[in-house]
Every structure is written in C-alpha cells, then in structure tokens.
N, C-alpha and C positions, 0 to 999 in steps of 0.2 A: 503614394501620396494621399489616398481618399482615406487609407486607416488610419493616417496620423490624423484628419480633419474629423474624422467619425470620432476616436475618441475623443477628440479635443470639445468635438457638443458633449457628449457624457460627463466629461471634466467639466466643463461649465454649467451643467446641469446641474452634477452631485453639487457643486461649490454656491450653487444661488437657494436650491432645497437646504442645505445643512444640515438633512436628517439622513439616514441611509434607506436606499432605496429598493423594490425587487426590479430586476431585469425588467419583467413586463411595464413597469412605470417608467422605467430608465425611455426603454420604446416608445411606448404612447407619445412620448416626450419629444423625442427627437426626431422618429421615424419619417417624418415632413420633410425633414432638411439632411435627411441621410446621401451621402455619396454611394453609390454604387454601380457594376456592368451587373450585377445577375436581379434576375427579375425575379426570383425565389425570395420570396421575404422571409422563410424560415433558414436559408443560408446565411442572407445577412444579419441574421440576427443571430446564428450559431457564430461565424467570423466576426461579430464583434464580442460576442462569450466570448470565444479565445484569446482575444487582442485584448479585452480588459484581466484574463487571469493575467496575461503575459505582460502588464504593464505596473509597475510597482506603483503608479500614483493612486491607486484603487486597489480596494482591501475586500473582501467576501468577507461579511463578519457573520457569528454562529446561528445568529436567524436567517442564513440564504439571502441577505440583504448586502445592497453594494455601497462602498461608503469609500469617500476620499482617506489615504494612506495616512493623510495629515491633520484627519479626525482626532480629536481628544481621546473621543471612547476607543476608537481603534488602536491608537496610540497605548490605554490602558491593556488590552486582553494583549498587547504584542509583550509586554513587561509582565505581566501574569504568566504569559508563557515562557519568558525564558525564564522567569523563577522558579517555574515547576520544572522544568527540562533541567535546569542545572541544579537542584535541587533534589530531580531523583538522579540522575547520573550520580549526586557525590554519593549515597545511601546504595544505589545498587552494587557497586563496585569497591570491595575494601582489602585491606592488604592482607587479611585472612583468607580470602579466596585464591592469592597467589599461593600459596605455603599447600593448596591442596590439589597437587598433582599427580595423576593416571598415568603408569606409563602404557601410553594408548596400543603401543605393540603387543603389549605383555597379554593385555587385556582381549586384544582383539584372538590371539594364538590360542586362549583356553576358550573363546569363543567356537570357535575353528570345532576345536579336537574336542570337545563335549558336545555341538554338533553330529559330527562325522561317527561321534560311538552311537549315538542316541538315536540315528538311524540304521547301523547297523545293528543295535536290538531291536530296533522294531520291523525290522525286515523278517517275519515268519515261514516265508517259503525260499524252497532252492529248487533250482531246475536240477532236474537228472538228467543225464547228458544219453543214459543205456536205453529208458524206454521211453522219453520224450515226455513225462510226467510232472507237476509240482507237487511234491510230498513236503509236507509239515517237521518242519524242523525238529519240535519236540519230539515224533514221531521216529524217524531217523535218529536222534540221539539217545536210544535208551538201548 
C-alpha cells in the first residue's frame, strides 16, 4: 500500500513541476512525506527507482530526467521512436534476403572435412611403436 502512496507524491509532483525532473529533485521533494519500514534511505530511494521504471505513468526521457508518460515532449520521442523502429525494420528486411539460402548441412560437412585434413597435414610427427621415439615425418617418408 506505501508504493502505491509513494508514487502517487511523485505523480503529483512531476504534474504540479511540468518540467521533467532528476530523481535527486523528485527526493528532495517528497522525501518528508515518504511512506516507508526501512530506515536506509538509499533503499528507499532504489525502491522507488524501481516502482517508477515499473509504472507506465512516468517516462525516463534521454537526459536521465523523469517526466509524466502524458508529457507532450514524451509523448514526441515515443512517435520518433516507433518511426525509426518501423522504419528500420521495413529497410532491414527485403524479399531479396529470402531467395539467398545456405544449405546450412552442406556447409557446415565441408567445414568438418577441411578441418579434420588440415590437421592431419599439420601433424609432423608419428610415434614409433619399436623404439619409443617421435621421428619426423618427412624423415620417415623418403
């Protein structure tokens, strides 16, 4: 019951300012008539961060400043945003990209077996089994 009371001074705080605000201001503000049991005043002030991301009537706009959801200016960058977002989604994504398909098996199979040779040329010695020795490949082959 004290979160819903806590935000609600924030809510009436942001709403009587009309500018957006930083957290420390939001405090200064209310901190008098805050509800709480913990005597940590840097917890209460972490639990209401969290209760104001988690409350859609309060927007965190790009300067770290807190501002009601139902701000003009907030209102603007929320429409900026979904214009860029659906606007790169149409551009990243075209039906050209479909038509160019790997078959991912094929691919991964000559990955494998150009692997597995590429180590065995680079492997230079072989154990002898007769005198316990590693002789040189080139060595042995001639």
């Amino acid at each position: 019951m004290s979160k819903v009371r806590n935000l609600d001074l924030v809510y009436s705080y942001l709403q009587s300012t009309k500018t957006p605000s930083s957290l420390n201001e939001i405090w200064k503000s209310i901190s008098k008539d805050i509800i709480s049991q913990k005597k940590d005043e840097i917890s209460v002030i972490a639990d209401l961060y969290g209760d104001m991301v988690l409350d859609n009537r309060f927007a965190l706009t790009t300067d770290n400043l807190w501002a009601l959801s139902s701000n003009s200016s907030v209102e603007n960058i929320k429409k900026q945003y979904d214009d860029f977002i659906n606007t790169d989604h149409k551009h990243r994504y075209s039906d050209s990209d479909e038509e160019l398909t790997i078959d991912d098996e094929m691919l991964l199979d000559e990955d494998y077996d150009s692997d597995f040779t590429q180590e065995l040329d680079d492997f230079d010695e072989d154990f002898d089994d007769t005198d316990q020795t590693y002789i040189d490949d080139d060595e042995y082959n001639r």
